[in-house]
C-alpha positions in Angstrom: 16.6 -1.7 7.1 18.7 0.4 9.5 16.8 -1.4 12.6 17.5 -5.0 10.7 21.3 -3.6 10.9 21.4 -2.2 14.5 20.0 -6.1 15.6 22.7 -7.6 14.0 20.8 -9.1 11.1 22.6 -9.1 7.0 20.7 -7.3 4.7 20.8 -8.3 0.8 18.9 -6.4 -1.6 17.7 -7.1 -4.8 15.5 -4.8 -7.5 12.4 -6.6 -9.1 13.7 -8.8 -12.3 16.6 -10.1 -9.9 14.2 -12.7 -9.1 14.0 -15.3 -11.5 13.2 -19.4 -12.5 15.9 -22.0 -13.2 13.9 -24.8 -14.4 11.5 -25.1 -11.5 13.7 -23.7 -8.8 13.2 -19.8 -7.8 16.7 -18.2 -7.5 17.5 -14.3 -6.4 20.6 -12.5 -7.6 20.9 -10.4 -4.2 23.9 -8.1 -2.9 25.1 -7.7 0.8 24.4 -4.6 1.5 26.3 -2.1 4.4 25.3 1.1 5.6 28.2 3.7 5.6 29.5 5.3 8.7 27.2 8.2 7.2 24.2 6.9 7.7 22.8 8.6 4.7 24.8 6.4 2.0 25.6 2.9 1.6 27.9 0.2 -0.2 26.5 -2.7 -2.0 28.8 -6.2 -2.6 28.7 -8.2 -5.9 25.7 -9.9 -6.8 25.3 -13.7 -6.2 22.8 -16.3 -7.3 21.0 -17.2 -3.8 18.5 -19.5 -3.2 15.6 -17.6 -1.1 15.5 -20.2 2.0 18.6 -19.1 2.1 17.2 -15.8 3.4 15.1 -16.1 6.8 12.9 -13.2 5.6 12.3 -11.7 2.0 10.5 -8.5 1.9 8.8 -7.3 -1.6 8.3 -3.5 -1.4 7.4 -2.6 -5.0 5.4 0.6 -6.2 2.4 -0.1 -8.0 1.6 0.2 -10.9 0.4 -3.2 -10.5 1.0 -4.3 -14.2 1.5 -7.8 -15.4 5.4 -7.6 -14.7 4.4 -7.2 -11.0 1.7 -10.1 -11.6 4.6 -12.2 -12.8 6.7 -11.1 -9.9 3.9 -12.4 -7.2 3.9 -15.7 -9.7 7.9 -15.7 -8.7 7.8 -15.5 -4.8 4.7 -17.7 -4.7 6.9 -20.0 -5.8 9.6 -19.2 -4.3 7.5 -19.7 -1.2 6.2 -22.7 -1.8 10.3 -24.0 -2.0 10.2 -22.9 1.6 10.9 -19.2 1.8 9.1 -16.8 4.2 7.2 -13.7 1.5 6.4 -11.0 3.0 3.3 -10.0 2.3 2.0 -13.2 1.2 2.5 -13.1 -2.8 -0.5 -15.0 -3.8 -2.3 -12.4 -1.0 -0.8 -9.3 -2.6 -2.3 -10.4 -6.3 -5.4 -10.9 -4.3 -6.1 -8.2 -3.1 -6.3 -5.1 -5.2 -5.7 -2.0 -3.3 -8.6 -0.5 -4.3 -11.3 -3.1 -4.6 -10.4 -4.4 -1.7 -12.8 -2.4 0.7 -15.8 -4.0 -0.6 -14.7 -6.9 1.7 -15.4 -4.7 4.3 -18.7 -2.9 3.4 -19.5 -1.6 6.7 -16.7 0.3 6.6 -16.6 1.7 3.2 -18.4 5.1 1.4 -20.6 4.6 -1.3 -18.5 3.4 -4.3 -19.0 1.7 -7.6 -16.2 -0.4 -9.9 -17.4 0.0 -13.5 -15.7 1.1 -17.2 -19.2 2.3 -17.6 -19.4 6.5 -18.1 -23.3 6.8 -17.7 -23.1 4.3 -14.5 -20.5 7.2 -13.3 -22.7 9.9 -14.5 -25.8 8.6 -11.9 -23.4 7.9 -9.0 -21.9 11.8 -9.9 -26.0 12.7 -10.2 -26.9 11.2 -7.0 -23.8 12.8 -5.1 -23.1 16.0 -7.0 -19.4 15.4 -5.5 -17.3 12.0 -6.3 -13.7 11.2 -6.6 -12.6 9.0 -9.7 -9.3 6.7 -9.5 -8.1 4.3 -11.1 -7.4 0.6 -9.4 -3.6 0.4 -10.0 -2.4 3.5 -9.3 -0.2 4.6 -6.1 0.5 8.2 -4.8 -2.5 9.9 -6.3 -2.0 9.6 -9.9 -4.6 9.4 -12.0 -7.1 10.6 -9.1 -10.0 13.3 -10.1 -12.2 15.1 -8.5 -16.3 15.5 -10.2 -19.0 17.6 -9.2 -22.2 17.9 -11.4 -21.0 21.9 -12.6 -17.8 20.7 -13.9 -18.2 21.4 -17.3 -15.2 19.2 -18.4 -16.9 16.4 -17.4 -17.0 13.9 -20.2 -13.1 14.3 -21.6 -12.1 13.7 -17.2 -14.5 10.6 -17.7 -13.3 9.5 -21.1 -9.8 10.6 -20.2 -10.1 8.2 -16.9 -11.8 5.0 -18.8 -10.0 5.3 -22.1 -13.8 5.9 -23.8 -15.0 3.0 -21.7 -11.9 0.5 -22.1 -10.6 0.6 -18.7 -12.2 0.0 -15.1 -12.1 2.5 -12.4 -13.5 3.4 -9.0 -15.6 6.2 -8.3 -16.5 7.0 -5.1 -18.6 9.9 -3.4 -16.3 13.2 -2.3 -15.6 12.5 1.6 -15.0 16.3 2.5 -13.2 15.0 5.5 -9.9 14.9 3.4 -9.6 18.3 4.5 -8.7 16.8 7.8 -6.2 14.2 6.7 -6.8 11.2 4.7 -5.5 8.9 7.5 -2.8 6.3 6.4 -3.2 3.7 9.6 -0.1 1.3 9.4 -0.9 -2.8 10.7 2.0 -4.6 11.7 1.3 -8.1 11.7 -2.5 -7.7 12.4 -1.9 -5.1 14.7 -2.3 -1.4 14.3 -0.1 1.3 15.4 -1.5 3.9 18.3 -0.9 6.6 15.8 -2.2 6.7 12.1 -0.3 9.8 9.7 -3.2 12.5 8.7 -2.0 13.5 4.9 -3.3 16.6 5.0 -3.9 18.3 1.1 -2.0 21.5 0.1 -4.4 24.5 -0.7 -6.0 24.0 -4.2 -6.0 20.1 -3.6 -7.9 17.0 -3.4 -5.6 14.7 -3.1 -3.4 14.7 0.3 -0.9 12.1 -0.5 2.3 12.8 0.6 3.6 12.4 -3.0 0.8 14.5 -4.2 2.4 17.5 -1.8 0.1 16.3 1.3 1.1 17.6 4.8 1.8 14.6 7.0 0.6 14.5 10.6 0.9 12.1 13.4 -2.4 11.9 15.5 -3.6 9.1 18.0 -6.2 6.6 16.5 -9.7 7.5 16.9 -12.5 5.1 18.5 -13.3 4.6 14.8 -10.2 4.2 13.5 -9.2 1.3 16.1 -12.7 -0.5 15.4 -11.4 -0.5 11.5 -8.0 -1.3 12.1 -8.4 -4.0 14.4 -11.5 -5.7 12.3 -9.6 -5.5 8.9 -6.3 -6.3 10.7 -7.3 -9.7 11.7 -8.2 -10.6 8.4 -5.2 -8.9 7.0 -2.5 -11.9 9.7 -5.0 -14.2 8.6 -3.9 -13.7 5.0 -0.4 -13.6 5.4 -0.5 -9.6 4.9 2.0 -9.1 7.6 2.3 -5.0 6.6 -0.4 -3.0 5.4 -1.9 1.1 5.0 -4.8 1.1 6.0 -6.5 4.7 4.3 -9.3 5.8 6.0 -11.3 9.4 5.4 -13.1 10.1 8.4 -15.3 7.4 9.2 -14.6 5.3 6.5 -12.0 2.7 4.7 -11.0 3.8 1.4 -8.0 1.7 0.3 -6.2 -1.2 1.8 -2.3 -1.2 0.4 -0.3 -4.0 0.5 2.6 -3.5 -2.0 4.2 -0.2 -1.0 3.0 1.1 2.4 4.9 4.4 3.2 4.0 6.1 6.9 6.4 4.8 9.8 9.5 7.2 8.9 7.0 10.2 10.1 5.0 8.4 12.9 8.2 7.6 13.8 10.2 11.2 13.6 6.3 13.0 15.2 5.9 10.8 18.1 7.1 8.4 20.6 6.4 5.4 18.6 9.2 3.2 16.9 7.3 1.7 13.6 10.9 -0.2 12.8 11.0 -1.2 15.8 7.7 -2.7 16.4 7.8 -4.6 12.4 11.3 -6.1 13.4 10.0 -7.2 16.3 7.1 -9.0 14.9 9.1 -10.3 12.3 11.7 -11.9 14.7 8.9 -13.5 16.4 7.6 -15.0 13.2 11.0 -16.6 13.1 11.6 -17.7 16.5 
């Protein structure tokens, strides 16, 4: 937002349930929004009933969880784009493509994994691995994630407690122990990735290293790997319409594709020499040209 600004461009926000149908036609009840002379605070105007091509760009950034409020929110812009405005990301894309199951589009990339509400499916992938990590698929930040080796001895309440006794799906995938290095979080900008990917590196005592989860985050250049991921999922990502996009990647591998909420380019940006805000507005403007 504050590189929108320093180009000159007028920012209007709006929070989820501003967007909205009358009759057929999508309308937005957005404010003009000003930075302050302190860069830290801001001033917001009245709200006004907009159409959304009145907007040359409308940007969803909305947290998961991805529940059916967010479904009918992706429902809203699709139509909304369909009236002529530019969505970025692509709504009917980011109802799509789950964050989760969306590495088994890319299986040469991916650890072992399995999708299932199933606890004696989870039980043999746990017996064949003796280390996995259980999530569920709408989650964001690290909640809900656990950790399973075969001594755990609360094994069945983690398993029942992740399911609901069976009623709800989840991923379980086998324990990379390459987290301890950073679980990569490798930002694509239109297709493209950036030259350096943030390494969320986990406190002491933890599994998870997402940032929101207490992870250390550290700028580092792509690997040969990572670049071979980024740019073969990147393609399909512009082919989409998923103009930004975290990649995750442990190691070697893809473990998560997000396209709601990516979060990354404020560090890359404050650890190195790269401009993330620079580089999206960039693309953006060239989307529009």
């Amino acid at each position: 937002m504050r590189e929108a600004a320093e180009r000159g461009h007028t920012l209007y926000v709006c929070e989820q349930h501003d967007v909205f149908l009358r009759n057929e036609i999508a309308k937005i009840k957005a404010a003009k929004f000003h930075f302050s002379d302190d860069k830290n605070s801001f001033e917001l105007e009245e709200s006004l009933e907009i159409l959304p091509t009145h907007f040359d760009a409308i940007f969803m950034r909305k947290d998961p969880p991805f529940d059916n409020e967010y479904l009918y929110s992706t429902y809203l812009l699709e139509l909304a784009a369909h009236q002529g405005a530019r969505v970025i990301n692509n709504p009917s894309a980011v109802r799509g493509w789950n964050e989760k199951l969306s590495i088994a589009r890319f299986p040469q990339f991916a650890p072992e994994f399995l999708v299932t509400s199933n606890n004696d499916l989870i039980r043999e992938l746990l017996a064949k691995h003796q280390d996995i990590v259980v999530k569920p698929l709408d989650g964001m930040g690290g909640s809900g994630v656990f950790r399973l080796t075969e001594s755990d001895p609360n094994i069945g309440v983690i398993l029942e407690t992740a399911t609901r006794f069976g009623a709800q799906t989840v991923m379980a995938q086998r324990y990379l122990p390459q987290i301890l290095q950073g679980d990569k979080r490798i930002i694509i900008i239109n297709g493209e990735p950036l030259p350096y990917a943030l390494a969320r590196i986990p406190k002491a005592g933890e599994t998870r290293g997402n940032l929101a989860a207490g992870g250390k985050g550290v700028a580092q250049p792509l690997s040969p790997r990572d670049t071979e991921i980024a740019t073969t999922v990147g393609k399909v990502l512009k082919e989409n319409g998923l103009f930004f996009v975290g990649l995750d990647v442990i190691g070697d591998y893809l473990t998560e594709i997000n396209v709601t909420s990516p979060t990354g380019i404020v560090e890359i940006a404050a650890q190195t020499t790269c401009k993330p805000a620079q580089i999206f507005m960039q693309a953006l403007e060239n989307l529009s040209a």
